[in-house]
Backbone as CSV, one residue per row, in Angstrom:
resi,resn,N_x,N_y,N_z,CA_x,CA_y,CA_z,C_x,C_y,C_z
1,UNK,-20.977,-27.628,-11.124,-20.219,-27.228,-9.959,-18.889,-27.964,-9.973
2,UNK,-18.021,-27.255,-9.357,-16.511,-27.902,-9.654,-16.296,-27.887,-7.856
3,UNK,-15.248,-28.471,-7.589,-14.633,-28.629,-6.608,-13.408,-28.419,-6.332
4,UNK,-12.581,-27.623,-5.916,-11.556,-27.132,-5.911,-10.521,-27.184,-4.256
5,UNK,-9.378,-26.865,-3.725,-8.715,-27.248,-2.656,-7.529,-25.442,-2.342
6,UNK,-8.109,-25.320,-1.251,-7.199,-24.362,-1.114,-5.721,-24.344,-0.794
7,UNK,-4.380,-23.905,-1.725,-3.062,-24.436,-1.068,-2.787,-23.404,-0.185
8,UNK,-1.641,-24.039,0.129,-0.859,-22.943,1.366,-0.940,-22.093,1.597
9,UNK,-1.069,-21.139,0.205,-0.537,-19.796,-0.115,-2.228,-19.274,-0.389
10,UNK,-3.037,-20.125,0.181,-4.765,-19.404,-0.360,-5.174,-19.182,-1.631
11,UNK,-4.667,-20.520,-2.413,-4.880,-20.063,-3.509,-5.943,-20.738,-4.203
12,UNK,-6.920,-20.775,-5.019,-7.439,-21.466,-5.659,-7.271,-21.592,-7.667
13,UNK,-7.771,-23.115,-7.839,-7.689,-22.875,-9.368,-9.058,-23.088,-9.794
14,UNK,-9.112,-21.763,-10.978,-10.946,-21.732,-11.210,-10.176,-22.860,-12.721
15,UNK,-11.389,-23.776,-13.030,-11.038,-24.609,-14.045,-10.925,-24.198,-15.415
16,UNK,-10.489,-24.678,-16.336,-10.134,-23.682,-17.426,-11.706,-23.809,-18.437
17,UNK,-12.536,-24.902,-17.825,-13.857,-24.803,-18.635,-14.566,-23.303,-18.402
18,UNK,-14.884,-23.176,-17.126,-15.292,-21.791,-16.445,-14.194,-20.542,-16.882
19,UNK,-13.059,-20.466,-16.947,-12.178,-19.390,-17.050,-12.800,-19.299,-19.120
20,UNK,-12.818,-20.222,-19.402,-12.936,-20.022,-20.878,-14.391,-19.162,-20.952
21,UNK,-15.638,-20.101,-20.913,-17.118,-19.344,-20.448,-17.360,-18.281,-20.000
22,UNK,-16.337,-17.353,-18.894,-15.987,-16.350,-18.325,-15.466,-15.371,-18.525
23,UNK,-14.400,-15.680,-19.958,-13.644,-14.874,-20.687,-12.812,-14.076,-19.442
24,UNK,-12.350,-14.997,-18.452,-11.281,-14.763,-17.261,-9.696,-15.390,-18.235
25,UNK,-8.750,-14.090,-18.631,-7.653,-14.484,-18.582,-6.530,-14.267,-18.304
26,UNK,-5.206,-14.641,-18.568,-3.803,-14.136,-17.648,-4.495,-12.900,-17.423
27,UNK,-3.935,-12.257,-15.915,-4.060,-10.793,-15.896,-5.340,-9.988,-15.657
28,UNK,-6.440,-10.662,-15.971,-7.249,-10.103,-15.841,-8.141,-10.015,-14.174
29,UNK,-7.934,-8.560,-13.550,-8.654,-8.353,-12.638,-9.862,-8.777,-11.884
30,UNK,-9.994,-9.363,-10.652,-10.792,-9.992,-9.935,-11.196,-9.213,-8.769
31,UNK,-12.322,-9.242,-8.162,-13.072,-9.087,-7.410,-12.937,-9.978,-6.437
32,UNK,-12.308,-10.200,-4.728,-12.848,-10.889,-4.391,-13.763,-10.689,-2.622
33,UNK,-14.713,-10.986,-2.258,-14.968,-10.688,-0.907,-16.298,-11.348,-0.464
34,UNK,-16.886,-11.325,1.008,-17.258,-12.382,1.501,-19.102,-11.205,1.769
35,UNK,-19.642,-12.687,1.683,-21.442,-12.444,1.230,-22.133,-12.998,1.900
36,UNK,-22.468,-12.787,3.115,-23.606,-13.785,3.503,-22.952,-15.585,3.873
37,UNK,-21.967,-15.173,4.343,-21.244,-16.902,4.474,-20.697,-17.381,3.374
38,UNK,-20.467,-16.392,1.982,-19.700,-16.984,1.243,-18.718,-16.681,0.544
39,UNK,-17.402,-16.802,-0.034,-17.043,-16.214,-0.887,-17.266,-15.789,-2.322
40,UNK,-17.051,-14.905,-2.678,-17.813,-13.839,-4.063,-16.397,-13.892,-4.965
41,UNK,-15.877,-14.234,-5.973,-15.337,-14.123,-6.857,-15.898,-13.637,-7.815
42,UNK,-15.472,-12.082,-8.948,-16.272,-11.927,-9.828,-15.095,-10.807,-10.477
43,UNK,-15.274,-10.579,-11.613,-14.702,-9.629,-12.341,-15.195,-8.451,-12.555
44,UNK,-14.672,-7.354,-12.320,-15.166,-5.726,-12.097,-16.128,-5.570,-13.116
45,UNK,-17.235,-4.950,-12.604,-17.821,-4.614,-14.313,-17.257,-3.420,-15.291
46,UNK,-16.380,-3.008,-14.501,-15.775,-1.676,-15.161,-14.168,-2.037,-15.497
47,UNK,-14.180,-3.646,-16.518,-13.027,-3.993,-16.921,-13.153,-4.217,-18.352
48,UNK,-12.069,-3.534,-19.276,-12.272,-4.080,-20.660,-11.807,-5.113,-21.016
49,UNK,-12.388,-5.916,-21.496,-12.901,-7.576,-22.041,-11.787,-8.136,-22.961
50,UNK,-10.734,-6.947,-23.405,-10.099,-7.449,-24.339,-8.244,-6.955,-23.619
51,UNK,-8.353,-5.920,-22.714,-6.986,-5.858,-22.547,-7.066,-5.675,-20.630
52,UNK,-7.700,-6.090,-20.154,-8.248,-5.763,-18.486,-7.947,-4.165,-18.391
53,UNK,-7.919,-3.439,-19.228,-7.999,-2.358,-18.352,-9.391,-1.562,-17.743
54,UNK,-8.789,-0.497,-16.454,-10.304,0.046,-15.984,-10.690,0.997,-17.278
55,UNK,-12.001,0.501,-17.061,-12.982,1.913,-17.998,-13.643,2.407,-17.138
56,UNK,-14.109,3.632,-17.581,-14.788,4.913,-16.836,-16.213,4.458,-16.650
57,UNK,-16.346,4.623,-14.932,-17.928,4.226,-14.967,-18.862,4.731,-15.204
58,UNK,-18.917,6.172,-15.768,-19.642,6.154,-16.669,-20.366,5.646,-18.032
59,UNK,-19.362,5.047,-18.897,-19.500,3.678,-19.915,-19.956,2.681,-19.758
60,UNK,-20.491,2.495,-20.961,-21.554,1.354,-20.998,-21.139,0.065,-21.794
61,UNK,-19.905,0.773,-22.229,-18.806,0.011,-23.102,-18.245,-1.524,-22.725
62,UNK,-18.091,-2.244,-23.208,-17.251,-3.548,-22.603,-15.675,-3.407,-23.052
63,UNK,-15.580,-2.600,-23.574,-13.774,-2.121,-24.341,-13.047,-0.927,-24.012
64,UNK,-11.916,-0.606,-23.346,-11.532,0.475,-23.565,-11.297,1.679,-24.754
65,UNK,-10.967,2.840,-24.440,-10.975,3.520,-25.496,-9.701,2.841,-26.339
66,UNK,-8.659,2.521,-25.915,-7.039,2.098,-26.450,-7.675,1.247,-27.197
67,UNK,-8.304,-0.007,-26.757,-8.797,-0.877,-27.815,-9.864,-0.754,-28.737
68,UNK,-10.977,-0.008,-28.913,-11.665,0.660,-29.397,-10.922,1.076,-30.551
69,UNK,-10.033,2.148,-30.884,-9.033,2.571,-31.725,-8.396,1.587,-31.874
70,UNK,-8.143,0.578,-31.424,-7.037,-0.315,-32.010,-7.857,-1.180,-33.243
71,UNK,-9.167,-1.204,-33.056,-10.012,-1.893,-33.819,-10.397,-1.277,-34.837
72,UNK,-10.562,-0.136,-34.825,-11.469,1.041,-35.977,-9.980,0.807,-36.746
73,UNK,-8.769,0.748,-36.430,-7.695,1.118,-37.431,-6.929,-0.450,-37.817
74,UNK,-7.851,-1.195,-37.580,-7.692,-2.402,-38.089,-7.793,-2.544,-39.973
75,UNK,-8.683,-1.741,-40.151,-9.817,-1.819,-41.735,-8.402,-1.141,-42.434
């Protein structure tokens, strides 16, 4: 558990041990809203892992299609 301080502007810093573990980075889309007395921070499940964009919730995918192709034409 970390401990953190809210500034002025409501902001918090998640620590970069957790942001790393989390694969939370620049840019990438957050979730945030309140649960039972608490706040919920979490990342969409319908975000690709490698460039934040939305994927279709239908997919089961963790990647968009853009990156998907960006990978197959890697070889």
């Amino acid at each position: 558990m970390y401990n953190t301080k809210l500034d002025k502007l409501g902001r918090i810093v998640i620590p970069v041990s957790l942001r790393r573990e989390l694969e939370l980075g620049v840019g990438c889309p957050l979730e945030v809203y309140a649960e039972g007395g608490r706040i919920v921070i979490r990342r969409p499940s319908t975000c690709c892992r490698l460039c934040y964009a939305t994927i279709d919730g239908g997919s089961d995918s963790l990647l968009c299609e853009s990156c998907i192709e960006k990978i197959k034409n890697l070889s």
